[in-house]
Predicted model as a PDB file, atoms N, CA, C, CB and O in Angstrom, pLDDT in the B-factor column:
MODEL        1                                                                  
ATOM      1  N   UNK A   1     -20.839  18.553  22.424  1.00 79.00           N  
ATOM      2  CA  UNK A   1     -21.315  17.514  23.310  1.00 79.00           C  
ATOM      3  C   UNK A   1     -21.721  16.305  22.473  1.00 79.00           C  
ATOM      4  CB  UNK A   1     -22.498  18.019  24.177  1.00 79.00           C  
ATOM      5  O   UNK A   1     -22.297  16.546  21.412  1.00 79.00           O  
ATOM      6  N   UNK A   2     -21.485  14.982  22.827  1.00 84.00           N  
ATOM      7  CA  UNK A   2     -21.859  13.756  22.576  1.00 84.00           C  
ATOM      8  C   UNK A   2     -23.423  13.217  22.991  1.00 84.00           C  
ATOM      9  CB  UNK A   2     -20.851  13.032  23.208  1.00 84.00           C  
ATOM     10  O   UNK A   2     -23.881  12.681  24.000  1.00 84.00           O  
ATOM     11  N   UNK A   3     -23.858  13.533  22.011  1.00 91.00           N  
ATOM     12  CA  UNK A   3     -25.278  12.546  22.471  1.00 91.00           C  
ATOM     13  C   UNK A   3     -25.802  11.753  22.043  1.00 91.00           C  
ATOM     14  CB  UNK A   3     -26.259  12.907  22.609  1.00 91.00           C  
ATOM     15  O   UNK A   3     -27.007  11.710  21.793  1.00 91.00           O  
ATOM     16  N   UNK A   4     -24.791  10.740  21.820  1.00 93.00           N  
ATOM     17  CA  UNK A   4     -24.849   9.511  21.403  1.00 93.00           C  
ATOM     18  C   UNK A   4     -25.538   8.548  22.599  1.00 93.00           C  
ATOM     19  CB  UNK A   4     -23.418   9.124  20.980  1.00 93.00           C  
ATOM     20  O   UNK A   4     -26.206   7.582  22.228  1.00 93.00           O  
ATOM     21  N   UNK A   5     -25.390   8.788  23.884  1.00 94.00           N  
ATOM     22  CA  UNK A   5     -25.713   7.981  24.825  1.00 94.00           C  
ATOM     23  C   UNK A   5     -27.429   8.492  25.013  1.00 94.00           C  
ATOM     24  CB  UNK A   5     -24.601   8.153  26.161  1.00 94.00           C  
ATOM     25  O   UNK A   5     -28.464   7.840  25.151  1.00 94.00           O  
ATOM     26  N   UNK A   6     -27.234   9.497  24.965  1.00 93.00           N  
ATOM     27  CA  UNK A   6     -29.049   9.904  25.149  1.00 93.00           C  
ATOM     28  C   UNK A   6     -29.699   9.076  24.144  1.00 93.00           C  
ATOM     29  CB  UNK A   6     -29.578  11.716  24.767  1.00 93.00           C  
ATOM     30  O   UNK A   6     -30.522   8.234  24.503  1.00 93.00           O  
ATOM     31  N   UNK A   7     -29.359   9.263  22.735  1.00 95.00           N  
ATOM     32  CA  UNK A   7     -29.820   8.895  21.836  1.00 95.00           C  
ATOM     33  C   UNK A   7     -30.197   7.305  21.528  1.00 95.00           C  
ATOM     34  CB  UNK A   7     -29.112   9.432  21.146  1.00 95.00           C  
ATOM     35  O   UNK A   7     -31.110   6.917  20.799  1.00 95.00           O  
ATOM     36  N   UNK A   8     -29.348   6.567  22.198  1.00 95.00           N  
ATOM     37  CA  UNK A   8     -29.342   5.339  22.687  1.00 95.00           C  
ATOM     38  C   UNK A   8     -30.034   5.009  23.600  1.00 95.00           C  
ATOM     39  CB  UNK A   8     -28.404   5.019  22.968  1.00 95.00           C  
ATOM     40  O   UNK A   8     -30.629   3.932  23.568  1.00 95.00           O  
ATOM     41  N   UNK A   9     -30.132   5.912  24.706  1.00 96.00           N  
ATOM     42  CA  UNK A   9     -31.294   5.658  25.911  1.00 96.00           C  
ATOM     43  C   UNK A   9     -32.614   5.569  25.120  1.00 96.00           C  
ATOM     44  CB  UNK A   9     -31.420   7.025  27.159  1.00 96.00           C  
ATOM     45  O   UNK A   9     -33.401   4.623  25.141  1.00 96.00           O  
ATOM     46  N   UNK A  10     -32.730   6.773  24.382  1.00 95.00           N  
ATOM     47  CA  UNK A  10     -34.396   7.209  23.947  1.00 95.00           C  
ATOM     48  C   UNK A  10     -34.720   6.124  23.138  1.00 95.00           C  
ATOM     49  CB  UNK A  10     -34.687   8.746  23.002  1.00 95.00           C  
ATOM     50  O   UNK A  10     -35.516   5.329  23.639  1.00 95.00           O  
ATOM     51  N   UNK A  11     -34.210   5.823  21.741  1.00 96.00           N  
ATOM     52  CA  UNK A  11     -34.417   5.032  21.041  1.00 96.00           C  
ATOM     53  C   UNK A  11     -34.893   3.481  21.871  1.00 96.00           C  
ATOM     54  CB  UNK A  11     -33.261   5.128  20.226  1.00 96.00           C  
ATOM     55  O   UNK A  11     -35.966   2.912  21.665  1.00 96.00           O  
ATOM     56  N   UNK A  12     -34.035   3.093  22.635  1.00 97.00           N  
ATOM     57  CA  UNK A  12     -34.348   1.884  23.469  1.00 97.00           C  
ATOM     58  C   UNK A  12     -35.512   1.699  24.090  1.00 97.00           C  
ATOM     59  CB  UNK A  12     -33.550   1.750  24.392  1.00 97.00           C  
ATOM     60  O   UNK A  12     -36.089   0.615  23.998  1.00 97.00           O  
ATOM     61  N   UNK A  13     -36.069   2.834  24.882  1.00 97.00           N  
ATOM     62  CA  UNK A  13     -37.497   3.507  25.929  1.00 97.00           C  
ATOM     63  C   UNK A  13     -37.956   3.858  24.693  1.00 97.00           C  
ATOM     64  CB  UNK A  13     -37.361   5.007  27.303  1.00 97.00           C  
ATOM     65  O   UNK A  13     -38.803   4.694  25.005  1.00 97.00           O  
ATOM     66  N   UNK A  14     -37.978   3.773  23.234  1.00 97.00           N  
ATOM     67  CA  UNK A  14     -39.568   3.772  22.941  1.00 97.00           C  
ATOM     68  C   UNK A  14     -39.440   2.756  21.558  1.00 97.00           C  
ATOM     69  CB  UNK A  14     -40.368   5.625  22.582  1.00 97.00           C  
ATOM     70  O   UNK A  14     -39.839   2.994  20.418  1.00 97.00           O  
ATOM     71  N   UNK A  15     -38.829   1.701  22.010  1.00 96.00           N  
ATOM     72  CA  UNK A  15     -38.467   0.843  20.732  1.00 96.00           C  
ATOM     73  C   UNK A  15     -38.526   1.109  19.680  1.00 96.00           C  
ATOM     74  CB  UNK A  15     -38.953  -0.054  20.549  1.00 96.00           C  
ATOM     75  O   UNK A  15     -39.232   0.524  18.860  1.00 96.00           O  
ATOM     76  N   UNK A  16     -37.557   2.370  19.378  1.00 95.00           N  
ATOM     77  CA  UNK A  16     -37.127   2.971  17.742  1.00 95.00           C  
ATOM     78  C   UNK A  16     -35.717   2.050  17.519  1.00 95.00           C  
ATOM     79  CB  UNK A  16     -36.689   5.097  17.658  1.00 95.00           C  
ATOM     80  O   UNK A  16     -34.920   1.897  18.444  1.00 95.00           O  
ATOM     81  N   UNK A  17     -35.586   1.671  16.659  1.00 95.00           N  
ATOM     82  CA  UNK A  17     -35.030   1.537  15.588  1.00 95.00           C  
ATOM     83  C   UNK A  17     -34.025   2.356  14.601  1.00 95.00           C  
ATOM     84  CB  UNK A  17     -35.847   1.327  15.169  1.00 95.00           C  
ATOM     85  O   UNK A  17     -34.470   2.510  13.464  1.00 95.00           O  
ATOM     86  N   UNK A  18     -32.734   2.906  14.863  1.00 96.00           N  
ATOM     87  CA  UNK A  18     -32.215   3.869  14.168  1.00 96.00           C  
ATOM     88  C   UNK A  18     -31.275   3.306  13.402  1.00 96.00           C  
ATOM     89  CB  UNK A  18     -31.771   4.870  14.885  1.00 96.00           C  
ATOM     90  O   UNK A  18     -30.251   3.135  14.064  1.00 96.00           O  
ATOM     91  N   UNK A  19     -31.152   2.855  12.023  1.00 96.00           N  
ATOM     92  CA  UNK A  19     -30.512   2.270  11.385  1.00 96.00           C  
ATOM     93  C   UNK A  19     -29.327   2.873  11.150  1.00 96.00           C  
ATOM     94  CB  UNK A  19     -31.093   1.964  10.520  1.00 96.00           C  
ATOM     95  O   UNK A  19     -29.391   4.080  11.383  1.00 96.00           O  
ATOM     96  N   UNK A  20     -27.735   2.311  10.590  1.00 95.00           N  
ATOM     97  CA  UNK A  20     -26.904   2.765  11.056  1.00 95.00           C  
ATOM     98  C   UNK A  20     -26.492   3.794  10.133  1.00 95.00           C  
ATOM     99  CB  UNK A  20     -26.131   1.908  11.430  1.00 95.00           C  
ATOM    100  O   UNK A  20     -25.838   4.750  10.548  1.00 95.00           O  
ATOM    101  N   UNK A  21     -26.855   3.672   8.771  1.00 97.00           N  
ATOM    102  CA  UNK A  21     -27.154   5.139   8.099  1.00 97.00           C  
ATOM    103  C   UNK A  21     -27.704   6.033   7.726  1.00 97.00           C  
ATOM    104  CB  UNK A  21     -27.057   5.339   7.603  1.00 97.00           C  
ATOM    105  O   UNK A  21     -27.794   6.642   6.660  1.00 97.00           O  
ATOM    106  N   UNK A  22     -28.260   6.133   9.089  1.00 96.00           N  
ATOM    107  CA  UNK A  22     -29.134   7.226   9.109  1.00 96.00           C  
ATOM    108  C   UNK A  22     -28.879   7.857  11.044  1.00 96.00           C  
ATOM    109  CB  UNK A  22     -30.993   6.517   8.558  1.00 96.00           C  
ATOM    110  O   UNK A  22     -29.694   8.436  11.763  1.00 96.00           O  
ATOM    111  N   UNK A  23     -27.709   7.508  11.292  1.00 95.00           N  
ATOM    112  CA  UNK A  23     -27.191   7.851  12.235  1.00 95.00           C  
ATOM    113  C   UNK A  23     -26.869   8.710  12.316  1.00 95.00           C  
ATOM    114  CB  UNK A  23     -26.614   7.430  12.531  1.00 95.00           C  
ATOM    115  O   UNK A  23     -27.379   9.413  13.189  1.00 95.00           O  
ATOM    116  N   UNK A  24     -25.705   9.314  11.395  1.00 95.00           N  
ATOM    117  CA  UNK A  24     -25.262  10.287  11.371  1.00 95.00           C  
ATOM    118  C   UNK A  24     -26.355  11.674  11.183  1.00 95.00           C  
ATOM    119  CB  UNK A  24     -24.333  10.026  10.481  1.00 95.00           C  
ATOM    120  O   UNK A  24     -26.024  12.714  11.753  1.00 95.00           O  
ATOM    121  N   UNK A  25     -27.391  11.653  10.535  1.00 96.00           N  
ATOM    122  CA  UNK A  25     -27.636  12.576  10.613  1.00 96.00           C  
ATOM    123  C   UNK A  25     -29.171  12.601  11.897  1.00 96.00           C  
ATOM    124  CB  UNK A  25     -27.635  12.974   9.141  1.00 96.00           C  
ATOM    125  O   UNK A  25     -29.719  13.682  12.112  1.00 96.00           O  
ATOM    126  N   UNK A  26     -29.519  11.701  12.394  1.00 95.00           N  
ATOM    127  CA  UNK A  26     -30.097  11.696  13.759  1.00 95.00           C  
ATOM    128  C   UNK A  26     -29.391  12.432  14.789  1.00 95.00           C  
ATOM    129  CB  UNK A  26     -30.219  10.388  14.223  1.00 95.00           C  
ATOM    130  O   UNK A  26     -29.912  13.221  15.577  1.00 95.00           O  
ATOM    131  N   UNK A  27     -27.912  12.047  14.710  1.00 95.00           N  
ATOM    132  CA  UNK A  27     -27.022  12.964  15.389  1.00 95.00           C  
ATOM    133  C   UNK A  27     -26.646  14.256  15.016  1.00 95.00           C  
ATOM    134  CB  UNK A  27     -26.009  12.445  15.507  1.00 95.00           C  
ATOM    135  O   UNK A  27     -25.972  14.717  15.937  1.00 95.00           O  
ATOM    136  N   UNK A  28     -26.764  15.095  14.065  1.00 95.00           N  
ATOM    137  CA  UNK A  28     -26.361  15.936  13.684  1.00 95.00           C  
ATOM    138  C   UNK A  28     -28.348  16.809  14.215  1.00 95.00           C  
ATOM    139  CB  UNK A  28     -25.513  15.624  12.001  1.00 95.00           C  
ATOM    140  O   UNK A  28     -28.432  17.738  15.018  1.00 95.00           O  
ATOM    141  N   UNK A  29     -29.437  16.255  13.601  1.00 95.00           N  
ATOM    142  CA  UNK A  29     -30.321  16.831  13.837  1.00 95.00           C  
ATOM    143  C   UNK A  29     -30.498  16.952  15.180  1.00 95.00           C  
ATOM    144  CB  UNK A  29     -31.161  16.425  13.248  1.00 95.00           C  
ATOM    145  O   UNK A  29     -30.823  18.093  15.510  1.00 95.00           O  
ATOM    146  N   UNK A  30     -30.399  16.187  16.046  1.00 94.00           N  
ATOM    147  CA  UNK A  30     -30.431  16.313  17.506  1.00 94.00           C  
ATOM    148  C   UNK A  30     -29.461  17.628  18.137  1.00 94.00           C  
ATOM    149  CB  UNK A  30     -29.902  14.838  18.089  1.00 94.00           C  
ATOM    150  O   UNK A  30     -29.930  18.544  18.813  1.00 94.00           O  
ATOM    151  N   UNK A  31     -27.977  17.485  17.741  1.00 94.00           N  
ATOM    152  CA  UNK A  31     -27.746  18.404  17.948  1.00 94.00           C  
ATOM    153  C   UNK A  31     -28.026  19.780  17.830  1.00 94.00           C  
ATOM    154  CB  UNK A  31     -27.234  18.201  17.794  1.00 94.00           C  
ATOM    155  O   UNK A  31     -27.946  20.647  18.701  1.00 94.00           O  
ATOM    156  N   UNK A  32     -28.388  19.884  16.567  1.00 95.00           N  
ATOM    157  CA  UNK A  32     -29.118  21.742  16.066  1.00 95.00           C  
ATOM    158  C   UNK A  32     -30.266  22.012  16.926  1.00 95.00           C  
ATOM    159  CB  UNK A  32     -29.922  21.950  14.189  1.00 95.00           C  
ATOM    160  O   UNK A  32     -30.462  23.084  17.497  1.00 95.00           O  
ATOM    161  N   UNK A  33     -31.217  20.698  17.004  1.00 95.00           N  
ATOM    162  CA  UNK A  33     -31.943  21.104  18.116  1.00 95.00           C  
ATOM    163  C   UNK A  33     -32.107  21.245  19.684  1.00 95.00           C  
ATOM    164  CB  UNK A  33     -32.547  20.701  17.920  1.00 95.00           C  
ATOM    165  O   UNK A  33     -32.950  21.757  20.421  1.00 95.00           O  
ATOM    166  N   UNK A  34     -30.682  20.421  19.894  1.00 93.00           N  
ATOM    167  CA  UNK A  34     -30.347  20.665  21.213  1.00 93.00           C  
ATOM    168  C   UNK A  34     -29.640  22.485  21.623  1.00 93.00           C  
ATOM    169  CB  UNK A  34     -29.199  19.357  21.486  1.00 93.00           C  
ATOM    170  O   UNK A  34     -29.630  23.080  22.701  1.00 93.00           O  
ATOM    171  N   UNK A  35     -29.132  22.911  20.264  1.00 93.00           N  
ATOM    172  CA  UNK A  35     -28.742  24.537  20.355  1.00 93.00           C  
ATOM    173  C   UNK A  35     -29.273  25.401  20.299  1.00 93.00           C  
ATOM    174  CB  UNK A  35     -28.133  25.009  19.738  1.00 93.00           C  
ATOM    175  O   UNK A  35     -28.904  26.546  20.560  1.00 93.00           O  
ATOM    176  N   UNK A  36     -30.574  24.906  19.830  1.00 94.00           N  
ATOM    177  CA  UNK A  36     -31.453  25.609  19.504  1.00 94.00           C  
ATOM    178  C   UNK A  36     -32.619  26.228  21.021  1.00 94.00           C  
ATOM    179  CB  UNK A  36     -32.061  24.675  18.339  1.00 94.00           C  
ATOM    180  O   UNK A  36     -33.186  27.302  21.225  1.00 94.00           O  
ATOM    181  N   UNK A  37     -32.544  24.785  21.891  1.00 94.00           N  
ATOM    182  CA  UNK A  37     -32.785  24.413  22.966  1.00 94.00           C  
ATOM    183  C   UNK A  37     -31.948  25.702  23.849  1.00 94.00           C  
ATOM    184  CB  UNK A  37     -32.376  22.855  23.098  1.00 94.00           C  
ATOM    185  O   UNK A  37     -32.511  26.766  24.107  1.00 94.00           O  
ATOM    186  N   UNK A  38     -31.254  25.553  24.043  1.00 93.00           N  
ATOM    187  CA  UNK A  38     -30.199  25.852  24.838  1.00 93.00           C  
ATOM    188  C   UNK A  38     -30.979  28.024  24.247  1.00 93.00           C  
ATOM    189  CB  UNK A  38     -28.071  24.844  24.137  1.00 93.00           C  
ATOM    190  O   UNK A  38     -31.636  28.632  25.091  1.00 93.00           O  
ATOM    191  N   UNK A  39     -30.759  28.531  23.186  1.00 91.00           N  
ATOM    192  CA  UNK A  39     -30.790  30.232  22.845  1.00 91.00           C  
ATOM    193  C   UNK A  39     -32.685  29.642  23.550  1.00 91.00           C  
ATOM    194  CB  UNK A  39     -30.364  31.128  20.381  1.00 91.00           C  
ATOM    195  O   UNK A  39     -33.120  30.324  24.478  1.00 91.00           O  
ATOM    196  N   UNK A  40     -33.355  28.757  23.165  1.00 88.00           N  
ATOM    197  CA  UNK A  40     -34.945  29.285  23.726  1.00 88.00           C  
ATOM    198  C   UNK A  40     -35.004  29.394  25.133  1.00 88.00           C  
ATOM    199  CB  UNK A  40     -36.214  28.243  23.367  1.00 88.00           C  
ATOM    200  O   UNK A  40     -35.701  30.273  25.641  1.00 88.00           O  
ATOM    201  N   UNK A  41     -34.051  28.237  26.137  1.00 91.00           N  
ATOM    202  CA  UNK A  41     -34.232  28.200  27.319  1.00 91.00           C  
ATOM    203  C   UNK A  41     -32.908  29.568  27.955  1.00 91.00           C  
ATOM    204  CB  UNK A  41     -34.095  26.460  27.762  1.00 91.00           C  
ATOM    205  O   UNK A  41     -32.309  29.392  29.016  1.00 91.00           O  
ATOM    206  N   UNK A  42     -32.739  30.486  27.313  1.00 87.00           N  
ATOM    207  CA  UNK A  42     -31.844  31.094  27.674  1.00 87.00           C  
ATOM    208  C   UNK A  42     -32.611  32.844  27.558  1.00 87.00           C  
ATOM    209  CB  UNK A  42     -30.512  30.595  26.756  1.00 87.00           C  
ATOM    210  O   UNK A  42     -32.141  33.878  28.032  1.00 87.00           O  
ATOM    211  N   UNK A  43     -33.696  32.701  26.894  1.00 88.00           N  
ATOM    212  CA  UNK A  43     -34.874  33.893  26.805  1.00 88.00           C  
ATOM    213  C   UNK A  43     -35.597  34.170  28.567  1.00 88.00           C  
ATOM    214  CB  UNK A  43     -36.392  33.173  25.491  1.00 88.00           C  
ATOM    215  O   UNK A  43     -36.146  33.542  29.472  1.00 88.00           O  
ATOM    216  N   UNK A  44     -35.258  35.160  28.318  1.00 91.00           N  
ATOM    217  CA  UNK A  44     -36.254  35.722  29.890  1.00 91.00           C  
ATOM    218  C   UNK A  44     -37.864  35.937  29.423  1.00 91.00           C  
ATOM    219  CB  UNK A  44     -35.599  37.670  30.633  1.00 91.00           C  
ATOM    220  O   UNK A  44     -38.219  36.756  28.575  1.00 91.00           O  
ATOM    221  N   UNK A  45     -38.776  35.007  30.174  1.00 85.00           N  
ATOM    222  CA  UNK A  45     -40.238  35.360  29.467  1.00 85.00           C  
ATOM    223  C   UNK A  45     -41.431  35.641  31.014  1.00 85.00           C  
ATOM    224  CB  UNK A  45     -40.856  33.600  28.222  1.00 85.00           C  
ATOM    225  O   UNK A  45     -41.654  35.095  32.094  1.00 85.00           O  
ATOM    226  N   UNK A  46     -41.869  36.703  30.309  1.00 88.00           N  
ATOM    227  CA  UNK A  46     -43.034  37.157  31.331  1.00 88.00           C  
ATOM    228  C   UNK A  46     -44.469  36.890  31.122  1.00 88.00           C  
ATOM    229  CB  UNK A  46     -43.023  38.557  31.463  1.00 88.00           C  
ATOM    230  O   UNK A  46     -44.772  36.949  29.931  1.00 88.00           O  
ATOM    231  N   UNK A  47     -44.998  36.741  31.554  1.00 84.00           N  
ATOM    232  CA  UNK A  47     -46.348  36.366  31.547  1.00 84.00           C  
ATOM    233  C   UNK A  47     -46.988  37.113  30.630  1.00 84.00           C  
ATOM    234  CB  UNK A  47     -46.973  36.468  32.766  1.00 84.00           C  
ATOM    235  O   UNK A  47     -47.926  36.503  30.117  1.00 84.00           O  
ATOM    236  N   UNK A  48     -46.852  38.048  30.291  1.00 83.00           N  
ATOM    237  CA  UNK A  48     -47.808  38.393  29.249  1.00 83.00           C  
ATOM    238  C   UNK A  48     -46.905  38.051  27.913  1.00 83.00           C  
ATOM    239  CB  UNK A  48     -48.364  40.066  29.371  1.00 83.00           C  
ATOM    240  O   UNK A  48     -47.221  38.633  26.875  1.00 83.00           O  
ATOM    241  N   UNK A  49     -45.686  37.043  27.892  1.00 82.00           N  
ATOM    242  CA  UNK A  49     -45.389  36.382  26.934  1.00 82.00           C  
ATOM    243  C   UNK A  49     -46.276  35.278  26.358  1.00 82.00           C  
ATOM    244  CB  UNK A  49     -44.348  36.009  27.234  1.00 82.00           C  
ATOM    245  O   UNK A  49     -45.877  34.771  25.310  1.00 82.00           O  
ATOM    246  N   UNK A  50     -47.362  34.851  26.858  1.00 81.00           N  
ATOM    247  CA  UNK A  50     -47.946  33.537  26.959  1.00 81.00           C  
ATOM    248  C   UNK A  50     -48.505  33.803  26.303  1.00 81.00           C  
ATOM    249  CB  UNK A  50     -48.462  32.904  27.890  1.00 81.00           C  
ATOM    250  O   UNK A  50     -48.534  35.033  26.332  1.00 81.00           O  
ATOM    251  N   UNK A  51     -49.468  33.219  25.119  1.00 77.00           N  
ATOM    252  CA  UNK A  51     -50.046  33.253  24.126  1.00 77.00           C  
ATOM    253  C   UNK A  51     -51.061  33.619  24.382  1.00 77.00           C  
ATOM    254  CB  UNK A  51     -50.042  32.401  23.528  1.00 77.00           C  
ATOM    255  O   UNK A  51     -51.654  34.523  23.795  1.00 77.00           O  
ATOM    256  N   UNK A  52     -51.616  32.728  25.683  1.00 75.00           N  
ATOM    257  CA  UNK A  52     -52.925  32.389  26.197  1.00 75.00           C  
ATOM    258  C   UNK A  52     -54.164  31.940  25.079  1.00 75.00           C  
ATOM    259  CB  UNK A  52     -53.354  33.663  26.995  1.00 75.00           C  
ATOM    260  O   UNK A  52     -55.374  32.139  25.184  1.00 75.00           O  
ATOM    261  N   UNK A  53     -53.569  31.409  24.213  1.00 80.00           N  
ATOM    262  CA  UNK A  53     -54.676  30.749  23.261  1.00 80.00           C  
ATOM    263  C   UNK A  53     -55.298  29.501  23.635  1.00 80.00           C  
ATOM    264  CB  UNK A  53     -54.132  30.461  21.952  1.00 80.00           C  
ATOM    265  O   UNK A  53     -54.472  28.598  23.772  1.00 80.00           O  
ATOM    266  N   UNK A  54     -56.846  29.075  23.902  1.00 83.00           N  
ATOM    267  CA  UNK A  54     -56.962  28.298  23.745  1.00 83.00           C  
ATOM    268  C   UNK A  54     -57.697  27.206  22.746  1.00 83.00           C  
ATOM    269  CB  UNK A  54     -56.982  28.446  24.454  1.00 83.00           C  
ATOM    270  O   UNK A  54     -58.808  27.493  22.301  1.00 83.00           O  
ATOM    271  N   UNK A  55     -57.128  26.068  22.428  1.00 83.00           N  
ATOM    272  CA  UNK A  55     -57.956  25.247  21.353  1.00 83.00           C  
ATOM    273  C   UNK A  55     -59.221  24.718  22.102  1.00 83.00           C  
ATOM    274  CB  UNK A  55     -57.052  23.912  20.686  1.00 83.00           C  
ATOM    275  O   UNK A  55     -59.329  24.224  23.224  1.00 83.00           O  
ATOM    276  N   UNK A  56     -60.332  25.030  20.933  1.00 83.00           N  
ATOM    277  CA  UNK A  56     -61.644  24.417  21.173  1.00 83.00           C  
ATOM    278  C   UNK A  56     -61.920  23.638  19.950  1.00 83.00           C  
ATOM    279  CB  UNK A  56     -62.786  25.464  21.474  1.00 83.00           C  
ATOM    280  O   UNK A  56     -62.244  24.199  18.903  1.00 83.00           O  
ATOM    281  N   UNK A  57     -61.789  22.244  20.067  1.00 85.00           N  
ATOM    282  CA  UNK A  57     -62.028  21.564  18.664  1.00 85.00           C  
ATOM    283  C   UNK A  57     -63.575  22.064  18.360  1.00 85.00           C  
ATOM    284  CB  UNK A  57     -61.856  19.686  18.713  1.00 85.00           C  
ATOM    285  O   UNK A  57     -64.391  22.346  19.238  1.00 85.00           O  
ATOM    286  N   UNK A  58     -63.861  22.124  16.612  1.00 86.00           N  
ATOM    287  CA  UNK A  58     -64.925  22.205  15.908  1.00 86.00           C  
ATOM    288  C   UNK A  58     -64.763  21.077  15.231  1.00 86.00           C  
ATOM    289  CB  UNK A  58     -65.122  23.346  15.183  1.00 86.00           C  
ATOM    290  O   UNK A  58     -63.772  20.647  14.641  1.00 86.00           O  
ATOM    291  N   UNK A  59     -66.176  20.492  15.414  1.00 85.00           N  
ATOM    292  CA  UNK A  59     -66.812  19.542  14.419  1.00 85.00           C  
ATOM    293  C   UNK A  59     -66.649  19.203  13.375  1.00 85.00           C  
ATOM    294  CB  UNK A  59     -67.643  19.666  14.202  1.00 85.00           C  
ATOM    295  O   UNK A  59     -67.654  19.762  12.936  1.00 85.00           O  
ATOM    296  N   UNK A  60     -66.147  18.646  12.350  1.00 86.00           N  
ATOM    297  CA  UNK A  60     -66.293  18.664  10.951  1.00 86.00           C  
ATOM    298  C   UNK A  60     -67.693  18.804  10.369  1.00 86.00           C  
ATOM    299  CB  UNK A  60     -65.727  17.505  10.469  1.00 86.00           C  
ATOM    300  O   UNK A  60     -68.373  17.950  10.937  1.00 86.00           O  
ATOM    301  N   UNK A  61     -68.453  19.488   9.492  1.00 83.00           N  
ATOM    302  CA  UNK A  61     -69.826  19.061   8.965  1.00 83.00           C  
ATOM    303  C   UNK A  61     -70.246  18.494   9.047  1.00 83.00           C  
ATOM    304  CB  UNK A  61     -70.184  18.931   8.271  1.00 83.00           C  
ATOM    305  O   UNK A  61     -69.740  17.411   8.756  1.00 83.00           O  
ATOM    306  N   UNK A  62     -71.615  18.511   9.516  1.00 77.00           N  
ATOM    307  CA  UNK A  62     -72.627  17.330   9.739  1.00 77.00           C  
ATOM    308  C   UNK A  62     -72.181  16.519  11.075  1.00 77.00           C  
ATOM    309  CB  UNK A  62     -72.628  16.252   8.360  1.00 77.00           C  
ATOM    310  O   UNK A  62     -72.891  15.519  11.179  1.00 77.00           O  
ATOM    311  N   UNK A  63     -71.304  16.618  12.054  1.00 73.00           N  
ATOM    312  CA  UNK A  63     -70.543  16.114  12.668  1.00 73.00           C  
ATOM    313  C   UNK A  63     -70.821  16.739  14.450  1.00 73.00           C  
ATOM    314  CB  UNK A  63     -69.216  16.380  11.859  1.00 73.00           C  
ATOM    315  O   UNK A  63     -71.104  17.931  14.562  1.00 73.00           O  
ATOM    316  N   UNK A  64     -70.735  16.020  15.521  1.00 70.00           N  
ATOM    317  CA  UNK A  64     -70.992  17.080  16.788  1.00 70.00           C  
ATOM    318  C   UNK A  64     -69.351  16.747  17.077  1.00 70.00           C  
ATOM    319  CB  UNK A  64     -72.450  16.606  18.315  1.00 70.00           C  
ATOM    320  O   UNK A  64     -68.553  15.909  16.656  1.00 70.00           O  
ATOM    321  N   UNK A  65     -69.288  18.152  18.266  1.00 62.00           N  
ATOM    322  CA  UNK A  65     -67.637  17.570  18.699  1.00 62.00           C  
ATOM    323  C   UNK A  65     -68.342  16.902  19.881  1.00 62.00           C  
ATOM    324  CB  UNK A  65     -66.084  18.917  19.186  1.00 62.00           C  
ATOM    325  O   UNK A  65     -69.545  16.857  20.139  1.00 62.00           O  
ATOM    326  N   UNK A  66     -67.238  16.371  20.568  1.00 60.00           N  
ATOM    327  CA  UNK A  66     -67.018  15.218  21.476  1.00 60.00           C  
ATOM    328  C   UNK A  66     -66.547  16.024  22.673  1.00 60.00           C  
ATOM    329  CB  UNK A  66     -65.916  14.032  20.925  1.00 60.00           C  
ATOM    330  O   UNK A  66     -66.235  15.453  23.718  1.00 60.00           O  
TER     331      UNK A  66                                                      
ENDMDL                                                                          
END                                                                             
């Protein structure tokens, strides 16, 4: 698949900048992760797949959290 046109959409909607040699491999990385995409969204997951972790920021020293 060509995703050259996505890649062109996105870049535009968040005013990136993809210079033209460094194209090729924007395209090549997009793709691995678009396949990669494709075997995760292709996993059957059940609820007790869920991590259920949640983050509670801590303070740095001397510091309160927010």
């Amino acid at each position: 698949m060509d995703h050259s046109a996505y890649i062109d959409a996105a870049a535009a909607t968040l005013g990136l900048k993809i210079a033209a040699e460094h194209r090729p491999g924007v395209l090549q990385f997009f793709g691995l992760a678009a396949g990669m995409a494709v075997l995760v969204q292709g996993l059957p997951l059940e609820p007790h797949d869920e991590s259920g972790n949640v983050f509670r920021p801590v303070a740095p020293a001397g510091q309160e959290a927010s």
